[in-house]
N, C-alpha and C positions, 0 to 999 in steps of 0.2 A: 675392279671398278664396276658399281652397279649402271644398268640402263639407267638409271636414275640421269647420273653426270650427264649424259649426250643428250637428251632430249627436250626442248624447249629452246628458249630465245639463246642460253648459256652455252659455251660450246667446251669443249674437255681439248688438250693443247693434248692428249695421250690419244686420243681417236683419231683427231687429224696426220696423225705417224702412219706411212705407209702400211707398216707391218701389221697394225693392229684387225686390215682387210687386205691380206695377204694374199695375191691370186693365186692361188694352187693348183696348177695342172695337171689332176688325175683321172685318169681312167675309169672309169669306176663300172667296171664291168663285173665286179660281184655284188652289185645293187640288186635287192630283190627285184626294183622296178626296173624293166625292160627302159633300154634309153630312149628305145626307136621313137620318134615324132616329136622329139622335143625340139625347140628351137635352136638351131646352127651353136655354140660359141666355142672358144677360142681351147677349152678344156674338154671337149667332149660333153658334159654335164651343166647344164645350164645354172644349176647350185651356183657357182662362183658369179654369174650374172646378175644373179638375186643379189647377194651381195651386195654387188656392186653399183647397182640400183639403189640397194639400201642404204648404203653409206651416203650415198648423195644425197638420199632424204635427212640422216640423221645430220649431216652436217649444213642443215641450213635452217631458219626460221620456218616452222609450219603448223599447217595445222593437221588432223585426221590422217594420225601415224599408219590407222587399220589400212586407210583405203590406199597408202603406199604400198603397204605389203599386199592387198587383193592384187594391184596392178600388177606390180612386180613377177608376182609364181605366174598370174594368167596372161602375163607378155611370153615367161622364159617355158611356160609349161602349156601352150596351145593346145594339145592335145588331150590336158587333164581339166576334170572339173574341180574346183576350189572351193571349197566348205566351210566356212569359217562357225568355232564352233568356241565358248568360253571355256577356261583351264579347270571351273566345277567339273565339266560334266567328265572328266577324273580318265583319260584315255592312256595317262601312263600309269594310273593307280589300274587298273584294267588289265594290263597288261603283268602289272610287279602280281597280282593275283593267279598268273597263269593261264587267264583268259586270253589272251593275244601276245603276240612276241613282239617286241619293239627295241631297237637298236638304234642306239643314237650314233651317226654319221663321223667319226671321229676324225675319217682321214681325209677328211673337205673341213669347209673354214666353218667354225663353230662359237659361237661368243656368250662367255659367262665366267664365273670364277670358279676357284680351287679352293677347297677347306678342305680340314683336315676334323673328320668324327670321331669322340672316342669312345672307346670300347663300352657297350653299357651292359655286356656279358661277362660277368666276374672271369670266367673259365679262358677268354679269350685275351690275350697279351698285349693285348695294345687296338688302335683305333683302325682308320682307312681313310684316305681320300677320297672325295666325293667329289662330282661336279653339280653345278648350280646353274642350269643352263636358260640364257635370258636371249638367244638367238639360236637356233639350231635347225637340223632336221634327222629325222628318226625315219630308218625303216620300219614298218609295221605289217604286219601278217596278222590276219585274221580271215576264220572260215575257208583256210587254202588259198586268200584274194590277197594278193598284197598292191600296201599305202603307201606314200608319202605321207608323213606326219611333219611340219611345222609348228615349233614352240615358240611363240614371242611374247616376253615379257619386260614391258616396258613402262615409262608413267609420260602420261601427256598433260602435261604441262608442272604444275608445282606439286601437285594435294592427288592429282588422280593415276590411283595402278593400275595397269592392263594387263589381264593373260589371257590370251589366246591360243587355240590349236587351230590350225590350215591343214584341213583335208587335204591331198590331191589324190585322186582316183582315176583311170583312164577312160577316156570321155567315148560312150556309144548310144546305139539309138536306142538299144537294151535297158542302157540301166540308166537314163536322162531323162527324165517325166517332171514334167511342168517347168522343165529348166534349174532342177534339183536331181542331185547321184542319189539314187535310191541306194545304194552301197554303204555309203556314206552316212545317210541318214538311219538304215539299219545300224550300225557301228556306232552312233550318239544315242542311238536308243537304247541298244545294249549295254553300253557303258555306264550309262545315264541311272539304270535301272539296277546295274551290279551296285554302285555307288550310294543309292536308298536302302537297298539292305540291308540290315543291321545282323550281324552274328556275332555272341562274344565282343562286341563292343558298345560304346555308350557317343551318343555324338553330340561335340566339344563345339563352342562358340570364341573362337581366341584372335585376337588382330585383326579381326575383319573375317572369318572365313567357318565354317564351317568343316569341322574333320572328326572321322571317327577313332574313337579310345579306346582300346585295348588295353592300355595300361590301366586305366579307371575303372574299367569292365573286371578288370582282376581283383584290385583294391576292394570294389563293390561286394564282391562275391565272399568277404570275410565277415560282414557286417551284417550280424545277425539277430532280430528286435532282442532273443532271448538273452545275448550279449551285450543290450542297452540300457544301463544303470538310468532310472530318472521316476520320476514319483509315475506311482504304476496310475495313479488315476487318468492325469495330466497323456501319459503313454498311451492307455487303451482310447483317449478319445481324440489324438493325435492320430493313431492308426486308423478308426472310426470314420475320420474324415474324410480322410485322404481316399479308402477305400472301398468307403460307402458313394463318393461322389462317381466313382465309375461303375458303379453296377443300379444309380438312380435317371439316368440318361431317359427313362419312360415317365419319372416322377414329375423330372423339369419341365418335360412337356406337356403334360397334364395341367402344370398348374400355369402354361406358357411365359416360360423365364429363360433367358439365355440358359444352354447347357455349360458354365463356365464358374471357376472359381478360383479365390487367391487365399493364398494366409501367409502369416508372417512370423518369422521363428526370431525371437530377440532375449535376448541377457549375454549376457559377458564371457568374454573368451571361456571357451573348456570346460563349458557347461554340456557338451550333449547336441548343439546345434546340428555340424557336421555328421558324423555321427549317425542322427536319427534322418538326416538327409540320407544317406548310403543306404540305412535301413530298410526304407522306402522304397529307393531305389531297384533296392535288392527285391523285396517281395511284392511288389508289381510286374516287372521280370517273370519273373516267377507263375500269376497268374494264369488261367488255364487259356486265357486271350491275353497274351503278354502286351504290358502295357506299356511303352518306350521311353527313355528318358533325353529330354534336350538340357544340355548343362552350359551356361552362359559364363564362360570363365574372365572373358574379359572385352571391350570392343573396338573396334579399328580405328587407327587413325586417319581415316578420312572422314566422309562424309557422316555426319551424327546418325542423319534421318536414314540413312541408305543403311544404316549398320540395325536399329533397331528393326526396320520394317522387315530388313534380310532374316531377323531373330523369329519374330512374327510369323512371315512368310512359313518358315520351315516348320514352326509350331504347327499352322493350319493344315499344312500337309502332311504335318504325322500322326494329327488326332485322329483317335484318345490317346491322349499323350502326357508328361509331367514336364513342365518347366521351371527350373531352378534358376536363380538370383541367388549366387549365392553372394554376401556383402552388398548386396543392392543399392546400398547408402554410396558405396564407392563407383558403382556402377552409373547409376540415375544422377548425375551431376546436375546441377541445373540450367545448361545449356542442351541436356539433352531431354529433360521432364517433358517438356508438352510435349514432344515426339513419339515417347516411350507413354504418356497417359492418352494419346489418341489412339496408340492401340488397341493398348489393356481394352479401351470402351471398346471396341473391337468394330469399327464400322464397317467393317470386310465380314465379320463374324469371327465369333472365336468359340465355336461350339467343341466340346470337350477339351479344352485348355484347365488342366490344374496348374496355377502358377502358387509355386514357394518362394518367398523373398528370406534372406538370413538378415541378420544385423546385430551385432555387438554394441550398436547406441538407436535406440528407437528415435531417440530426441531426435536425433540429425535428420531423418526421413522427410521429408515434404508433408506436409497436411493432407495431400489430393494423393498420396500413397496409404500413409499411416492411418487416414483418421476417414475414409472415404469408404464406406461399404458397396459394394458390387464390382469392385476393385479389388482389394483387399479385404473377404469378409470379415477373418475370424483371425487374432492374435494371440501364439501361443508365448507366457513368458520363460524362457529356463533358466531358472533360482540358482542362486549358490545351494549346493545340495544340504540337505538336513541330515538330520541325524538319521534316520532308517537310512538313507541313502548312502549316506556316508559307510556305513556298516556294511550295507550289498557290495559298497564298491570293493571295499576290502575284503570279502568274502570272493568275492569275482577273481582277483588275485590270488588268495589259497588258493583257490580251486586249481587254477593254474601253474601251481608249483607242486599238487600233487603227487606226481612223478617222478621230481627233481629230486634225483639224489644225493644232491650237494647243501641244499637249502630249501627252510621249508618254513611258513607261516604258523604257528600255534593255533589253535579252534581260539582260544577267548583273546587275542589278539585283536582284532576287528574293531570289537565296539572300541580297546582300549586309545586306538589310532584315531577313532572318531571322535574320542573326543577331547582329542586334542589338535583338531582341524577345525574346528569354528571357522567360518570363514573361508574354508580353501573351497576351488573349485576341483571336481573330475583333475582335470590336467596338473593342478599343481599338489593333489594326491598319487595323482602314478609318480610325479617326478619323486616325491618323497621319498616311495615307496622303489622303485626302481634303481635310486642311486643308494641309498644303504644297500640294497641286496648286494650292488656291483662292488661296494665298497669290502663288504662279509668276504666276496670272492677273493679280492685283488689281499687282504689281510691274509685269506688262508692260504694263498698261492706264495705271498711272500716268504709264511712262516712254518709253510709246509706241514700247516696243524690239520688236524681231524677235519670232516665237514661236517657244517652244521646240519643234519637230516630232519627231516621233519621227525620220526618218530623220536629223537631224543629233543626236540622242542616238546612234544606232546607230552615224555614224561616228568619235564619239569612243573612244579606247583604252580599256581595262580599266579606268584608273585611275579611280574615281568621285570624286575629288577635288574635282576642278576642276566638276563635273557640278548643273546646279542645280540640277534633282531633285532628288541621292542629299543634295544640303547642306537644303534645306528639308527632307526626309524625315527627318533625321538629327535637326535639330532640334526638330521637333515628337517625335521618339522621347526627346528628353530630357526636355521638360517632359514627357510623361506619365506618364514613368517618377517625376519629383518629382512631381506630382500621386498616383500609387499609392502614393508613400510618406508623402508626408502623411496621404491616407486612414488607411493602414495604422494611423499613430502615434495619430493622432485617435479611433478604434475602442479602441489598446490605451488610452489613455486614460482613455476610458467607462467602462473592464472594469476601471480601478483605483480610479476615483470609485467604482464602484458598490458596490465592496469595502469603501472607507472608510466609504462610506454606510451599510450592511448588516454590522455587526459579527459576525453570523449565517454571511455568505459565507466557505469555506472558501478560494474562488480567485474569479481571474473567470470568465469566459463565454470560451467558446474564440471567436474571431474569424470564424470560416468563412475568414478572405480569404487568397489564394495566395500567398507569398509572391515577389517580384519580383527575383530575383536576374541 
C-alpha cells in the first residue's frame, strides 16, 4: 500500500489497524547515533514516538504533512538539529556510491512495500527482493560523524508527491551557525555535487525526475557516425551543425544573438532518426571539452509547468549542453505548448542550449514549433533511403559477416537487394536481411548440411538464382512488402470509418505512411 492511500481527506480502513504502527520496544543500542539526550519514551528510542505522532497526523484531515514530520523528530529529538533536505539532492544514491554508509533501521517500525526485482544479469538465477521505503529512518555515517537520516515519501493531497530526507545531527555551539548544522549542510553539498557529475552516464528526464543512465551511456558508445547509413551530404551538414554551434559561442556574440539553437530531425520510422541522435551524442562526448547530454524520455504526471521548467532548469545548469526531444510531437501536447514555448524563448536565458526535436509526423507539430525560426531553426528531413543508400546499407551488413564462418553475403549482392527494396526503410531492410540469415541457420542446423561460408558465396557466378542467400533474402522482401501494404489499407481504412463516423469530417486524415511502390 502506497503513501498515496493514507493522505488527504480519504482515510485507508488498513492504516487505521493497530498493527500497521506497531509499538516496538527495542533497545537499540547498536545505533551508530549515541541515544543520550533524546527525549524520555516508553522504548528507549524516541523512533516509535515519531511514529506515533505520525500516525496521528496521517489519520486525520490536514494540511502541511512536512511541518508534522519537522515537529514531530524536533519534539522526540531535542537535542538534534533537523534538516530538511528534497530526495534530488540524492543522500542514499551517495551513499549506494560508497561515498557514505547508510543503513536502513529495520528493527524499529519502518513503512513502505516489498517487491520482488528480477534478475537483469543473464549469469545471475533469478531476481531479489527490495524495499521501497515511503516512511523510514537510516543510519548514516559520513566523514567519521554519524546521522540520522529520515525518508518520507508521501503525496499531499490528490496530484502532489513529496520526497524528502530529515537530517538529524547532534545539536552544538560548534557546528550551529545562523540556526543552521553546518554538518549537515556540508553533507547536502556533497551529495548535491556527487549527483551533477556525470561519469559513463547520460542524464534521463522520465515521470517527473531527473536520473542518470548508464545503460544509455553504453548503448551510446556503439553508435558510431562512420556506422551511420544516410545521404553523406544531408550527414556532413547535420554533423556541421550540431558542432559548429559549440565552438561559434564568440560568433553569437559578435553579431549579439542569443547563444542558442533548435532543429528538428523528421521522416518516418527507421529512417536514421534515432540513430544519428546516439551519434551526436556520442561524439560531443567525446569532444576535448565534453559536451553533455540531457535526454527527455518522457514527463511527469503532475504539474505540466513544473515538469517542463524542471527540463529547462537543468538544461541552464549544464550549459553548453545538447537537449533531446526525442518524439516531441508525443511530448509537447497542447496542454503543455505555451509552457514548453515560454521556455524555448528562454526568458531566464538559455545561452548554449542545442535543442534536437525527433518526429515521425512533422504535420502533427504545433506551427510555434515547426514553422517558427529562433525556436526551431533548421529542419532536417530523413527520406526513405535511395538507392546509394540502400546499397551502403547492405554493404554495411557484409562487412559484418566477414568473419562469420557460417554465413556470408556475396560482393555483387548489395545493389541486387536494392533494388528490390524501393520503398523500404533502414529498419525494414535489416528485418529482411536479418531474418533470412536466421532462417539459412535454423535450415542448416535442422538438416545438418554444410554452412554457407562466404568464400563458397564468392565463388559462385553473377547469377543469384541458385544462391540461398539472395532466395531467403528475396523472400522475406516479399512478405514485407505484403505486410506494408496491409498496414497501408488497414490506416486508409480508419480514415474512411472515421469519415462515416463524423458526418462533420470533410476527408480523412492523410496517412503519413510512404508509399511502397
Amino acid at each position: 500500500m502506497a503513501l498515496r492511500r493514507i493522505c488527504g481527506p480519504r482515510l485507508s480502513p488498513r492504516l487505521i489497524q493497530k498493527q500497521l504502527f506497531t509499538q516496538v520496544a527495542v533497545n537499540n543500542s547498536n545505533s551508530a547515533v549515541s541515544l543520550e539526550g533524546y527525549r524520555q519514551s516508553s522504548s528507549g528510542d524516541p523512533h516509535t514516538n515519531v511514529m506515533e505522532d505520525l500516525q496521528g497526523h496521517f489519520l486525520k484531515a490536514r494540511v502541511l504533512t512536512n511541518m508534522g514530520i519537522v515537529d514531530a523528530l524536533r519534539k522526540w529529538y531535542p537535542n538534534h538539529t533537523v534538516t530538511q533536505t528534497p530526495e534530488s539532492t540524492g543522500l542514499l544514491k551517495f551513499a549506494k556510491a560508497g561515498q557514505a554508509n547508510a543503513t536502513l533501521d529495520t528493527n524499529i517500525d519502518f513503512y513502505g512495500s516489498r517487491f520482488y526485482k528480477p534478475a537483469t544479469d543473464p549469469a545471475r538465477q533469478s531476481g531479489r527482493l527490495k524495499d521501497k521505503v515511503e516512511l523510514g529512518r537510516y543510519s548514516y555515517r559520513w566523514k567519521d560523524r554519524d546521522f540520522h537520516v529520515y525518508l518520507a515519501d508521501y503525496w499531499e493531497g490528490e496530484y502532489v508527491n513529496i520526497n524528502n530526507y530529515y537530517i538529524l545531527y547532534p545539536r552544538s555551539h560548534e557546528d550551529v551557525k545562523d540556526g543552521r548544522s553546518q554538518m549537515a549542510d556540508e553533507l547536502i553539498s556533497a551529495a548535491s555535487r556527487h549527483l551533477s557529475d556525470i561519469e559513463e552516464e547520460i542524464w534521463v528526464y522520465d515521470r517527473g525526475y531527473w536520473t542518470k543512465s548508464h545503460k544509455l551511456w553504453l548503448n551510446v558508445q556503439s553508435c558510431k557516425w562512420e556506422n551511420v547509413v544516410l545521404n553523406e551530404e544531408m550527414k556532413t551538414q547535420l554533423i556541421s551543425d550540431i558542432e559548429g554551434f559549440f565552438d561559434r559561442k564568440e560568433d553569437y556574440a559578435s553579431f549579439a544573438v542569443p547563444w542558442k539553437r533548435g532543429i528538428i530531425l523528421h521522416g518516418l520510422p527507421g529512417n536514421g532518426k534515432t540513430i544519428s541522435i546516439k551519434a551526436l551524442m556520442r561524439s560531443l562526448a567525446l569532444r576535448p571539452k565534453p559536451i553533455p547530454t540531457l535526454y527527455v524520455k518522457s514527463l511527469g504526471k503532475t504539474c505540466d509547468q513544473d515538469n517542463i521548467r524542471a527540463i529547462f532548469e537543468k538544461a541552464r545548469e549544464a550549459a553548453p549542453c545538447l537537449l533531446v526531444f526525442e518524439d516531441i510531437d508525443s511530448l509537447v501536447s497542447d496542454h503543455v505548448k505555451s509552457f514548453f514555448l515560454n521556455e524555448v524563448d528562454g526568458l531566464e536565458g538559455n545561452d548554449g542550449i542545442m535543442m534536437i526535436g525527433s518526429t515521425n509526423y512533422l504535420d502533427r507539430l504545433d506551427a510555434g514549433i515547426s514553422k517558427r525560426p529562433s525556436r526551431f531553426d533548421r529542419k532536417y528531413h530523413f527520406a526513405l533511403p535511395a538507392i546509394p543508400e540502400r546499397i551502403q546499407y547492405c554493404e554495411y551488413w557484409r562487412s559484418k559477416l566477414l568473419d562469420n564462418t557460417s554465413i556470408g553475403l556475396p560482393t555483387h549482392i548489395s545493389s541486387a537487394i536494392a533494388d528490390i527494396t524501393e520503398g523500404f526503410s533502414f529498419a525494414y531492410l535489416q528485418e529482411a536481411i536479418v531474418t533470412a540469415l536466421l532462417s539459412i541457420v535454423q535450415t542448416q542446423r535442422a538438416s545438418h548440411a554444410k554452412a554457407t561460408t562466404l568464400e563458397m558465396s564468392e565463388s559462385k557466378s553473377n547469377d543469384l538464382r541458385s544462391n540461398e542467400v539472395w532466395q531467403a533474402i528475396s523472400k522475406q522482401v516479399q512478405i514485407l512488402r505484403k505486410e506494408m501494404k496491409d498496414s497501408r489499407k488497414s490506416v486508409e481504412d480508419a480514415g474512411k470509418n472515421s469519415v462515416l463516423a463524423d458526418p462533420r469530417s470533410g476527408s480523412a486524415a492523410s496517412t503519413g505512411f510512404a508509399p511502397a511502390r
